[in-house]
C-alpha positions as CSV (number, residue, x, y, z in Angstrom):
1,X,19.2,-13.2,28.3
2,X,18.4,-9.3,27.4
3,X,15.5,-8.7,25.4
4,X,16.9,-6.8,22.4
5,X,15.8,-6.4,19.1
6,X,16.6,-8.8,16.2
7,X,19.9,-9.0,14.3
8,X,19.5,-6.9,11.4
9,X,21.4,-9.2,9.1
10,X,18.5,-11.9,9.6
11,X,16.6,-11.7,6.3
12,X,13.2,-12.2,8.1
13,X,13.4,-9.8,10.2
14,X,15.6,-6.7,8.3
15,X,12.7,-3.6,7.9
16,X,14.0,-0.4,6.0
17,X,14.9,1.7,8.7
18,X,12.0,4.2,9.2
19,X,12.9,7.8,7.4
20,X,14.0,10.4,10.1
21,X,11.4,12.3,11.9
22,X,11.9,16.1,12.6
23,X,10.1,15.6,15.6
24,X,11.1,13.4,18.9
25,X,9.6,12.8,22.3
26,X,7.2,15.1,23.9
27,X,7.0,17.4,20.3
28,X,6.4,14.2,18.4
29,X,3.8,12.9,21.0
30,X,1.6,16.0,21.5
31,X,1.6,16.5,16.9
32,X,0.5,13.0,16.5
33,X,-2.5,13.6,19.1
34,X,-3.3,16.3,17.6
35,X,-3.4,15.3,14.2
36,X,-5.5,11.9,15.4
37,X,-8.1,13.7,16.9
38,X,-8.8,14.9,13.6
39,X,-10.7,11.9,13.6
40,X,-13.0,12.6,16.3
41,X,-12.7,15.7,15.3
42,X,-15.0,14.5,12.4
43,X,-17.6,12.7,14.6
44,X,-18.1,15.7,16.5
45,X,-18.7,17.5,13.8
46,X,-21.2,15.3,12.3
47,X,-22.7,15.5,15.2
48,X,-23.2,19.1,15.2
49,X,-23.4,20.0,11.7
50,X,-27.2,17.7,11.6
51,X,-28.1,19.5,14.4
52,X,-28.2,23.0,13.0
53,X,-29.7,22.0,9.1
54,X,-32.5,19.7,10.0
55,X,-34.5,22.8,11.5
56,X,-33.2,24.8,8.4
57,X,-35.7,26.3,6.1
58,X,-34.4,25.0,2.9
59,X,-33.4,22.1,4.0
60,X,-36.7,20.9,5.2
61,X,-38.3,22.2,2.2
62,X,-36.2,19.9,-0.2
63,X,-36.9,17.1,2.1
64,X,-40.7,17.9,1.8
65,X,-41.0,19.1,5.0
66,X,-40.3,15.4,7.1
67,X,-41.5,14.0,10.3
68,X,-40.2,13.3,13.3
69,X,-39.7,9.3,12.3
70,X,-37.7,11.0,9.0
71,X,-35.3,13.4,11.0
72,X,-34.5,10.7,13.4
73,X,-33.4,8.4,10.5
74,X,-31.6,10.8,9.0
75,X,-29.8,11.9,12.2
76,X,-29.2,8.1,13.6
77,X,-28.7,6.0,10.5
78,X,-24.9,6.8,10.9
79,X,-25.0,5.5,13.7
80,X,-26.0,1.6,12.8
81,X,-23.0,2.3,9.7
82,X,-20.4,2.7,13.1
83,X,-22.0,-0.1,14.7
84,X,-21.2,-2.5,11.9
85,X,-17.5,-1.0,11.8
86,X,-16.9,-0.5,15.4
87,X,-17.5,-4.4,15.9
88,X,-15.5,-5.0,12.4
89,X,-12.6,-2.4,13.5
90,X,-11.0,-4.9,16.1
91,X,-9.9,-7.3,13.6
92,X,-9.3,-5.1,11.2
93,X,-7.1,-3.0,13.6
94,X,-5.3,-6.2,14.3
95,X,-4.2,-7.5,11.0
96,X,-3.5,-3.9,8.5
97,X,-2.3,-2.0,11.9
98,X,-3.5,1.2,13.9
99,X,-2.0,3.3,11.1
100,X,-3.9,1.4,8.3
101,X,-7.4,1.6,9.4
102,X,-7.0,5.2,10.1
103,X,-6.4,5.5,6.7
104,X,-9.3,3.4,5.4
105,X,-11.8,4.9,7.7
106,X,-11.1,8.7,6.6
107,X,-11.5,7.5,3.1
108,X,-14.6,5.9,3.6
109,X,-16.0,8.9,6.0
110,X,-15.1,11.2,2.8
111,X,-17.1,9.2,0.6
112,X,-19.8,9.3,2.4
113,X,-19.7,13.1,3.2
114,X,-19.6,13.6,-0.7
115,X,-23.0,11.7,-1.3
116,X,-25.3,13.7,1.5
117,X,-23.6,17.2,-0.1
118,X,-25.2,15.8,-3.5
119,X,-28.1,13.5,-1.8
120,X,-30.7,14.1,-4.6
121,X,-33.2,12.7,-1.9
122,X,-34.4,10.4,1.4
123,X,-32.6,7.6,0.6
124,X,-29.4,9.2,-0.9
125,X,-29.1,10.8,2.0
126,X,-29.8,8.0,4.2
127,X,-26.6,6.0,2.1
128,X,-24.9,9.0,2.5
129,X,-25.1,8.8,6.7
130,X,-24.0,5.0,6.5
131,X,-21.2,5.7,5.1
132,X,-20.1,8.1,7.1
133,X,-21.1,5.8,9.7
134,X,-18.7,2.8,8.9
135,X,-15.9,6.0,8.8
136,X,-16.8,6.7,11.7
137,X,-17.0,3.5,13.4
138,X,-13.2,2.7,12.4
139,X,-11.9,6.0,13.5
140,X,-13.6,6.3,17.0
141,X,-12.0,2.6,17.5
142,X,-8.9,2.8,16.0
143,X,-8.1,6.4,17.2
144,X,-8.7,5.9,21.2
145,X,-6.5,2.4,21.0
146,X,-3.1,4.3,18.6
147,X,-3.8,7.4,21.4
148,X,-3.4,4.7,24.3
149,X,-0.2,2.5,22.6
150,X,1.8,5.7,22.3
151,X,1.0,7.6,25.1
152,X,2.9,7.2,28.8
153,X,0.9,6.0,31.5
154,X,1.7,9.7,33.1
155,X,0.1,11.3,30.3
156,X,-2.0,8.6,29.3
157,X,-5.5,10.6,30.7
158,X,-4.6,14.1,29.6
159,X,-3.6,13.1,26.3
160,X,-7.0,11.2,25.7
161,X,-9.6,14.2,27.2
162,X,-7.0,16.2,24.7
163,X,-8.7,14.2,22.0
164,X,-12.3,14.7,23.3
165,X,-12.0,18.3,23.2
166,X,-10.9,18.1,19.3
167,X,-14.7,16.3,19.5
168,X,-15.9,19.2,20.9
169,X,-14.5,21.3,18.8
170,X,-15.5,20.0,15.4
171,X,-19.0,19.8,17.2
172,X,-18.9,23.7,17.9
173,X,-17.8,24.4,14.6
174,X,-20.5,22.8,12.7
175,X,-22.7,24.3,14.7
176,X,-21.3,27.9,13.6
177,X,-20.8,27.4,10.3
178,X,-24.3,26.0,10.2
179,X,-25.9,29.4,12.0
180,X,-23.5,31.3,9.4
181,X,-25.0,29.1,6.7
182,X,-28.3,30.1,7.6
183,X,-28.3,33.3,6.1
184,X,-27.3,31.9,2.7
185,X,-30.5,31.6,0.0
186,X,-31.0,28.5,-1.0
187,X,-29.9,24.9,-0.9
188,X,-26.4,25.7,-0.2
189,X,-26.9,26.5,2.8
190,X,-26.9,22.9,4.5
191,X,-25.0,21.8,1.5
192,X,-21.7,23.4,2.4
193,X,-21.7,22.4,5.7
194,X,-21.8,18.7,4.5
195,X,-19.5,19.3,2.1
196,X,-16.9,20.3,4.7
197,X,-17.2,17.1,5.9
198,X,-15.4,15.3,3.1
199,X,-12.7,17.9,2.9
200,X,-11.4,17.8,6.5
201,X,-12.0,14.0,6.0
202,X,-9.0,14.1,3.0
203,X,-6.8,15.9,5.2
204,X,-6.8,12.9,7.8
205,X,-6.1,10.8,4.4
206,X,-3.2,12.6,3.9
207,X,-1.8,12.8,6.8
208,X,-2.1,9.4,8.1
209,X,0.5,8.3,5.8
210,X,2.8,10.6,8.0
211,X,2.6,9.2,11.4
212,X,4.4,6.1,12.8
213,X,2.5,2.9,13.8
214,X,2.0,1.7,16.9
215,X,5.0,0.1,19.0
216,X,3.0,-2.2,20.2
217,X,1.3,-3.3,17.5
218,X,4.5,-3.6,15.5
219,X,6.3,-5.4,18.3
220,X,2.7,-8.1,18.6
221,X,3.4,-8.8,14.7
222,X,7.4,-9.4,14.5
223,X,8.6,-6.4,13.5
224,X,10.3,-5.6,16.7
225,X,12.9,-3.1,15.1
226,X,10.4,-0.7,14.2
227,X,8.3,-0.6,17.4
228,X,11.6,-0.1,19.4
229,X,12.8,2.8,16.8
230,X,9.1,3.9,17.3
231,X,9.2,3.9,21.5
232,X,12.9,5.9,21.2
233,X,11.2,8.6,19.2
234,X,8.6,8.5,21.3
235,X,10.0,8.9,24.8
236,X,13.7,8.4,24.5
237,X,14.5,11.7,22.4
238,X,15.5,9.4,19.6
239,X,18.1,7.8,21.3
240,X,17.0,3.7,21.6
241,X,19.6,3.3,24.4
242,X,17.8,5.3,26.5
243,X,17.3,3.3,29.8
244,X,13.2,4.3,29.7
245,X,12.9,3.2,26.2
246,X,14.7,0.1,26.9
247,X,12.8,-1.0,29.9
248,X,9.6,-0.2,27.9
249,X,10.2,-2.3,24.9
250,X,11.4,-5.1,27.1
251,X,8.4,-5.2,28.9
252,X,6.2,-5.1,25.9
253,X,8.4,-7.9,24.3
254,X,8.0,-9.9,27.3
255,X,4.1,-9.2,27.3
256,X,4.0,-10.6,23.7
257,X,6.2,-13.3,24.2
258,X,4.2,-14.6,27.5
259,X,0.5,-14.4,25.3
260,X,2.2,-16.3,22.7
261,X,3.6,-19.4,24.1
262,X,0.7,-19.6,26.4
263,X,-1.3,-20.1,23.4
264,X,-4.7,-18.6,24.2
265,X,-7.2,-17.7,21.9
266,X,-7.1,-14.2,20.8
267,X,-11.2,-14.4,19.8
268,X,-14.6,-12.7,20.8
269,X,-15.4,-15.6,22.8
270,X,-12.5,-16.2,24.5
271,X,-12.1,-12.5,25.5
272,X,-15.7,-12.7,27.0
273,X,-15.5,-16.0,28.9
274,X,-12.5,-15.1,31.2
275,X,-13.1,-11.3,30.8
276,X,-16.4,-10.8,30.9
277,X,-17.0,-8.4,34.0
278,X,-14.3,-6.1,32.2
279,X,-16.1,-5.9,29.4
280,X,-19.3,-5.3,30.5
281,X,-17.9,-2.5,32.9
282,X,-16.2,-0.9,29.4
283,X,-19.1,-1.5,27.8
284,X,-21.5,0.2,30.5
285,X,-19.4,3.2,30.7
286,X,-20.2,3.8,27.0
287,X,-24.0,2.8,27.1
288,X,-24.6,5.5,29.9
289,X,-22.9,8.3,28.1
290,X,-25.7,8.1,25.9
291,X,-28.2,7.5,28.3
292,X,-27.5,10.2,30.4
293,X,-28.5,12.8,27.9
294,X,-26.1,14.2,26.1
295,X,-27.4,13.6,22.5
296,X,-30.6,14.6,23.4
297,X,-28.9,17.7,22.9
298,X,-25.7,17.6,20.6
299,X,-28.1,16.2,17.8
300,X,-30.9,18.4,18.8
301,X,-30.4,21.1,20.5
302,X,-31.8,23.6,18.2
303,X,-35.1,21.2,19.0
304,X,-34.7,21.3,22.3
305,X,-34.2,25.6,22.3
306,X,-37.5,26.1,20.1
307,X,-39.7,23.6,22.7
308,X,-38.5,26.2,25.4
309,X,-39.2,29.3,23.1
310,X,-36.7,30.1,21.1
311,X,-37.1,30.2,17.4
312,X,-35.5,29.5,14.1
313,X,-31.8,31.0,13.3
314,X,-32.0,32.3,17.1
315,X,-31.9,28.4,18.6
316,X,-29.0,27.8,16.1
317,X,-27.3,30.8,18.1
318,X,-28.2,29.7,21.1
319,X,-26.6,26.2,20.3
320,X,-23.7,27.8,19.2
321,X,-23.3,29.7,22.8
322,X,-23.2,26.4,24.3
323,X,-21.4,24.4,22.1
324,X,-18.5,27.1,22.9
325,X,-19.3,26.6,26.8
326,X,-19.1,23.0,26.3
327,X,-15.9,23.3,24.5
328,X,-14.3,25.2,27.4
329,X,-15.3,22.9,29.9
330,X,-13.3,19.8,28.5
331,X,-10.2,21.6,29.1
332,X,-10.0,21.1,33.2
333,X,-9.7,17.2,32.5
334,X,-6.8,17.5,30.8
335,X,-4.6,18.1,34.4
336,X,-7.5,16.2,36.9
337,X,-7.9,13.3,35.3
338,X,-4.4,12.7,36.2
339,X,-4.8,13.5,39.7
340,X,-8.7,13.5,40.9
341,X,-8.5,9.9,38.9
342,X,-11.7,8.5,36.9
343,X,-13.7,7.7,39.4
344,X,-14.4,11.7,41.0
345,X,-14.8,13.4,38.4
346,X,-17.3,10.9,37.1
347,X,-19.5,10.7,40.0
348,X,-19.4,14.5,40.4
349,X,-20.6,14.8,36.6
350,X,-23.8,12.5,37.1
351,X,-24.9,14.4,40.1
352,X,-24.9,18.2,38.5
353,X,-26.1,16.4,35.0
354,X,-28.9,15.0,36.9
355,X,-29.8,18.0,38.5
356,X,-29.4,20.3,35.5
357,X,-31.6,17.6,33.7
358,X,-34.5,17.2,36.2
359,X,-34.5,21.4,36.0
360,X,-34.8,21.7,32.3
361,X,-37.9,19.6,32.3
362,X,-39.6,21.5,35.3
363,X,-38.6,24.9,33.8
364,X,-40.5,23.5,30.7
365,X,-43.3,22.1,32.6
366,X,-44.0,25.2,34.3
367,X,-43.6,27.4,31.1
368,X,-43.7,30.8,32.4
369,X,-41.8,33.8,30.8
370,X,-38.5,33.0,31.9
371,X,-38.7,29.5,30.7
372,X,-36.2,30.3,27.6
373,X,-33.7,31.6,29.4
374,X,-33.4,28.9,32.3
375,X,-33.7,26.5,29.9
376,X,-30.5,27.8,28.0
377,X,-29.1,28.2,31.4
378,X,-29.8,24.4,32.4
379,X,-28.1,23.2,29.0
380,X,-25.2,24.6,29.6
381,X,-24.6,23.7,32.8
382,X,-25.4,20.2,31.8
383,X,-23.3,20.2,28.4
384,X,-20.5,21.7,30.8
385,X,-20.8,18.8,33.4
386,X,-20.7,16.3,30.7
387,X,-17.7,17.8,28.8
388,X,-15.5,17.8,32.1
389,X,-17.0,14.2,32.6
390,X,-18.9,11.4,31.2
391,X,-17.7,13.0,27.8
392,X,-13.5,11.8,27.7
393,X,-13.7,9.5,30.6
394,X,-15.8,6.6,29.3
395,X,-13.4,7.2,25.9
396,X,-10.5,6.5,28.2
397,X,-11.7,4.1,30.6
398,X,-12.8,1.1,28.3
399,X,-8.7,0.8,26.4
400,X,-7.9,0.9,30.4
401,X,-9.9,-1.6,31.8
402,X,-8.5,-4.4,28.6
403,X,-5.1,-3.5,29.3
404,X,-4.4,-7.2,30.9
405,X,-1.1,-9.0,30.5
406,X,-0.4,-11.0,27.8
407,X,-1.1,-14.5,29.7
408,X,-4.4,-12.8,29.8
409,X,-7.0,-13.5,26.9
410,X,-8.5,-9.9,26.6
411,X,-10.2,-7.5,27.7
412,X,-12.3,-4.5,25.4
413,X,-10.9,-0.9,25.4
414,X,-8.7,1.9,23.9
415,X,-7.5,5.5,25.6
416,X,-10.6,7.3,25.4
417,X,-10.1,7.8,29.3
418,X,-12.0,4.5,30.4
419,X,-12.5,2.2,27.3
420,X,-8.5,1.4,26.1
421,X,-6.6,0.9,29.5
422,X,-8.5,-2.0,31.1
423,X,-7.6,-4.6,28.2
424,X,-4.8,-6.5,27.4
425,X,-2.4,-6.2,23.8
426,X,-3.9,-9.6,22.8
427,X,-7.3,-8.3,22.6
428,X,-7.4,-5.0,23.3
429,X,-8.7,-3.9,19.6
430,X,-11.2,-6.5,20.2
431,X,-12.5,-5.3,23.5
432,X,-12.2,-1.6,22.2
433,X,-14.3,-2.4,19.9
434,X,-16.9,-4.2,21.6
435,X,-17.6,-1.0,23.8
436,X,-17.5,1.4,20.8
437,X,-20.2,-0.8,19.5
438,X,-22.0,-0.3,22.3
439,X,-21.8,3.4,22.1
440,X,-22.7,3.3,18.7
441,X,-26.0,1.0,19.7
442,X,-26.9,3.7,22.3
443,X,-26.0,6.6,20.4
444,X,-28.6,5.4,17.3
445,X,-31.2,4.3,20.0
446,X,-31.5,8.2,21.7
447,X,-31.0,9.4,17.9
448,X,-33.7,7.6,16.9
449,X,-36.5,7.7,19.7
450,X,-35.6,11.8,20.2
451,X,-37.3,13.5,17.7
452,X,-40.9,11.5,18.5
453,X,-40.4,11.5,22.4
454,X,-39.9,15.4,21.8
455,X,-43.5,15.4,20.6
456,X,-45.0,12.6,22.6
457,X,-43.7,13.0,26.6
458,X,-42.3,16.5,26.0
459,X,-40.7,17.9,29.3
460,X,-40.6,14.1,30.6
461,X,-37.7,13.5,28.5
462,X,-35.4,15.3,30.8
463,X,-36.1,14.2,34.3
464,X,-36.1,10.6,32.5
465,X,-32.4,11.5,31.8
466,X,-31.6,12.8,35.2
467,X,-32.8,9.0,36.1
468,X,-30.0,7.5,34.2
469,X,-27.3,10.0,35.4
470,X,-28.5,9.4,38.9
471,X,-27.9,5.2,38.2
472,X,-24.6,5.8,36.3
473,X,-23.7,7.5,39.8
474,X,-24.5,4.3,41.5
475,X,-22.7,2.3,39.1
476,X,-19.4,4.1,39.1
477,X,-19.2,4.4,43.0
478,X,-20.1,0.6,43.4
479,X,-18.3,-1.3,40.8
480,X,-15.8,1.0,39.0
481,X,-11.7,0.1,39.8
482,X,-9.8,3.4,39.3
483,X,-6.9,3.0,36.9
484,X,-5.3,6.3,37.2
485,X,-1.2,5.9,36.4
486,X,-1.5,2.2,35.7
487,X,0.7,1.1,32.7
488,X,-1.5,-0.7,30.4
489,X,0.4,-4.0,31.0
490,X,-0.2,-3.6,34.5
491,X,-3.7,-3.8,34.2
492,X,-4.8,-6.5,35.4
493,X,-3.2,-5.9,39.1
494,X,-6.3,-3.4,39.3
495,X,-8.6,-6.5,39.1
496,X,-6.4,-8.6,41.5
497,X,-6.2,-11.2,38.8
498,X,-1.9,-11.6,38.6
499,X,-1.8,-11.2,42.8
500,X,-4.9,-14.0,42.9
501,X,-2.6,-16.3,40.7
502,X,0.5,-15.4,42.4
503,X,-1.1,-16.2,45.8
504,X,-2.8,-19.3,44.7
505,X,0.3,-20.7,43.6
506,X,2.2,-19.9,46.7
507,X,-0.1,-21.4,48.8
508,X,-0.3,-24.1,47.0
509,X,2.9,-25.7,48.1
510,X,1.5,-25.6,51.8
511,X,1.2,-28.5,53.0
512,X,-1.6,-28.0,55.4
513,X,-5.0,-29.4,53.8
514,X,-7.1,-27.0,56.8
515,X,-4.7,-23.9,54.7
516,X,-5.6,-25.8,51.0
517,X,-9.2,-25.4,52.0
518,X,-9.1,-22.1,52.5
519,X,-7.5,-20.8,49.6
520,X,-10.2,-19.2,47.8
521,X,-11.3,-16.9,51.4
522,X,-7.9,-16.2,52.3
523,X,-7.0,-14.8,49.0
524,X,-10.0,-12.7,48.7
525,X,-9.4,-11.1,52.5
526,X,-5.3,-10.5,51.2
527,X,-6.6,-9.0,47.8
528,X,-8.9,-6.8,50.0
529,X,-6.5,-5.8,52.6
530,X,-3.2,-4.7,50.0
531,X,-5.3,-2.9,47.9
532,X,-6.7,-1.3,51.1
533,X,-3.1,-0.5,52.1
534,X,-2.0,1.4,48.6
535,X,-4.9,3.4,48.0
536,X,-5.1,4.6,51.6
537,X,-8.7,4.8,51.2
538,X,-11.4,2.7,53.1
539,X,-14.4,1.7,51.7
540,X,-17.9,1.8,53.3
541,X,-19.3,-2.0,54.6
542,X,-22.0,-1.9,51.8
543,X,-19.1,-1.0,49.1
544,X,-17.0,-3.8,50.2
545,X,-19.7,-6.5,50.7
546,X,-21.0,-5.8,47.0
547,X,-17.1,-5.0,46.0
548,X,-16.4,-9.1,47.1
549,X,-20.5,-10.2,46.2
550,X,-19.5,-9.1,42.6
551,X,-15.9,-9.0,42.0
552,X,-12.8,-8.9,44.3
553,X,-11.1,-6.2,42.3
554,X,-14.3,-3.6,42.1
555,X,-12.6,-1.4,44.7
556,X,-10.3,1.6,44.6
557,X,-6.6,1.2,43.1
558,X,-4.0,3.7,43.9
559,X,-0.8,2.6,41.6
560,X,1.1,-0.9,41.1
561,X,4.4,1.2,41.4
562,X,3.9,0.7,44.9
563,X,5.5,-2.4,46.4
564,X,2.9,-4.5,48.1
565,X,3.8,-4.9,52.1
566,X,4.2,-8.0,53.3
């Protein structure tokens, strides 16, 4: 019996059909993700625009001149608003839709842009960043898990390291408008760069009304007609007959129809009790972004240019220099993710991160006269490796990693490279947002502690970084599966968890008890030795005893459009 969708005479399922769109398959993809990364658009600029006003004259002047304990609040609080969200976001993503709480969460980011351009102190200000910060928290959920559940598995990667560099990019240009700023008299100064906030923010308000919802989201709550009107405008040119868009929205009808009857839970707890080494592997790919480094300098850079010499409106310029460096260097993920897979170009962005780390703090140790400039030169280098790296991957890796089947309770990410494609439908805005929390955790912790470790270890900080990037590099060669060109409903072939059940059921109408006893080995040594045979790659004897010690599926994963052999 095909899978098609329902009869439009049936009164329970008849939907208005959705109001033509100008644009169809490729144009309509690349305009929505662009206009979505709008929304990390916003937390990059947030990011930036801090950065540049907190060493501001007139800033610190109406602010009676605060401490390091002060700036850090003021810089991090956002960050425990988009922790509260973040964790929040998965429900809320699965009952109003994708489209819904982007909606919500540019209003709310709006608001709270309006009350730190006003702030009429400490605390108003301090409101003013929680606000933002539940904004944000929806928006870097919601906006990674839409960007995966539209996107084609062949443009999956390029399409999320395309919304990273729209992070970037609002990070660069708060960082100029903040050095332009500077030369205003006055409070206005960091007051219009605040205010821009809010305005940018109602322009994602607007235009989120615009753009279609999710197919798969539609298809998971009954509406089946839209989703499949959705996928043909998508990839099909507009034409639901297409053979593509067909096969696609029969395999996510089957997906949904399979976690259904199966009746799992589609909870927290559920997700971590069969999940759980997914999403702690999402959820560590987001806690070491932070901890390598990285907003040591997007939140203080301007800091970090006046420890190694430069001073006032000339470290905002110096910032600004990089933040244009780092822009440029998101660009080459956009093709390798694609091709090098995850697993490269993360490895190769911990080593130079760690060495351009461990340099900046000897360079400051050693504080001679050309301290300044190899400082700057360090930072760049190490905002570069990070932008082509452990920026858009862990973004993309978490939605990856949930992307089980729908048999499959859930798993934690969206299409931020890492986080969205290793989690199934049924929990994926769940498991998404469990590792956006974590980022969130992370990203207020080094927010927080920067400021005073600034003034208490000084160069230390660094080579404490490089520590972390040089662990993240052990992590990701040991226990990361690579899930380059994997459709999301694939997902969990990565893992070995639908071959384990499919070879655990075949041998289990053997008849030999010596062949029943042996179920559990023999499985494990077949896993091992087909996904051996399609990734063409061998793995080292320590890899593969800790790949087995920890989990069967820790090791390398070429494609399942391969056929298995036999």
């Amino acid at each position: 019996m095909e899978n098609r969708p329902p009869d439009t005479h049936d009164a329970e399922n008849t939907y208005p059909p959705p109001r033509k769109r100008k644009l169809v398959g490729q144009s309509l993809l690349y305009a929505i993700s662009v206009f979505i990364s709008i929304g990390v658009f916003l937390f990059g600029y947030d990011q930036g625009v801090m950065s540049g006003i907190i060493t501001g004259p007139y800033f610190r002047k109406y602010f009676d001149y605060p401490g390091a304990v002060e700036i850090g609040t003021m810089v991090a609080v956002l960050e425990i608003g988009a922790l509260i969200t973040s964790i929040a976001s998965g429900r809320v993503g699965d009952i109003i839709g994708r489209r819904g709480t982007l909606f919500i969460g540019a209003i709310v980011f709006s608001i709270g842009g309006l009350v730190q351009t006003f702030t009429i102190g400490f605390w108003t200000m301090v409101v003013g960043r929680i606000l933002s910060g539940f904004g944000v928290g929806l928006l870097s959920t919601i906006v990674p898990i839409y960007q995966s559940e539209i996107s084609p598995p062949n443009h999956r990667g390029a399409l999320a390291c395309m919304e990273f560099t729209f992070n970037i990019v609002g990070y660069s240009s708060s960082v100029w408008l903040d050095y332009f700023c500077s030369f205003i008299k006055g409070d206005l100064s960091w007051r219009l760069p605040l205010l821009m906030q809010s305005v940018i923010g109602f322009i994602l308000v607007v235009g989120s009304l615009a753009i279609p919802e999710s197919p798969r989201w539609l298809i998971d709550v009954g509406r089946d007609a839209e989703g499949l009107k959705v996928i043909a405008d998508l990839h099909g040119g507009g034409n639901a007959g297409d053979p593509l868009v067909q096969m696609e929205y029969d395999e996510i009808l089957e997906k949904v129809r399979e976690d259904k009857e199966s009746g799992a839970p589609r909870t927290y707890a559920a997700m971590w009790k069969q999940y759980k080494r997914r999403v702690l592997l999402a959820m560590s790919s987001q806690a070491f972004a932070q901890l390598n480094g990285i907003n040591v300098i997007s939140y203080y850079a301007p800091r970090v240019f006046e420890e190694a010499g430069w001073i006032g409106r000339d470290a905002i310029l110096m910032t600004g220099i990089n933040s244009v460096i780092y822009v440029l260097s998101t660009l080459p993920p956009w093709i390798l993710v694609d091709r090098w897979g995850r697993r490269a170009i993360l490895m190769s962005g911990a080593v130079v991160m760690a060495i351009a780390l461990a340099a900046t703090g000897l360079w400051m140790r050693v504080d001679v006269p050309a301290t300044p400039n190899a400082v700057v030169v360090c930072v760049v280098i190490f905002n570069a490796a990070f932008g082509y790296s452990w920026g858009p991957i862990p973004w993309l890796y978490p939605p990856e990693v949930n992307g089980l089947n729908s048999v499959a309770v859930a798993l934690l990410t969206s299409n931020g490279v890492l986080y969205d494609q290793i989690m199934p439908l049924s929990v994926r805005a769940k498991g998404v947002s469990l590792s956006t929390a974590t980022n969130w955790a992370f990203n207020w912790l080094i927010g927080q502690l920067t400021p005073y470790l600034q003034e208490k270890i000084q160069w230390r900080l660094y080579p404490m970084h490089a520590f972390f990037c040089v662990s993240s590099f052990i992590l990701v060669y040991f226990l990361y599966p690579e899930t380059k060109g994997v459709p999301l409903e694939e997902m969990d072939e990565v893992f070995g968890e639908e071959l384990r059940q499919e070879l655990l059921e075949n041998e289990s109408e053997a008849t030999s008890l010596v062949q029943d006893q042996m179920d559990y080995f023999s499985t494990d040594d077949e896993l091992a030795r087909r996904r051996s045979r399609s990734s063409g790659a061998e793995e080292g004897w320590l890899s593969r005893f800790l790949g087995r010690l920890l989990y069967p599926g820790a090791g390398r994963y070429a494609s399942v459009s391969q056929e298995h052999p036999e």
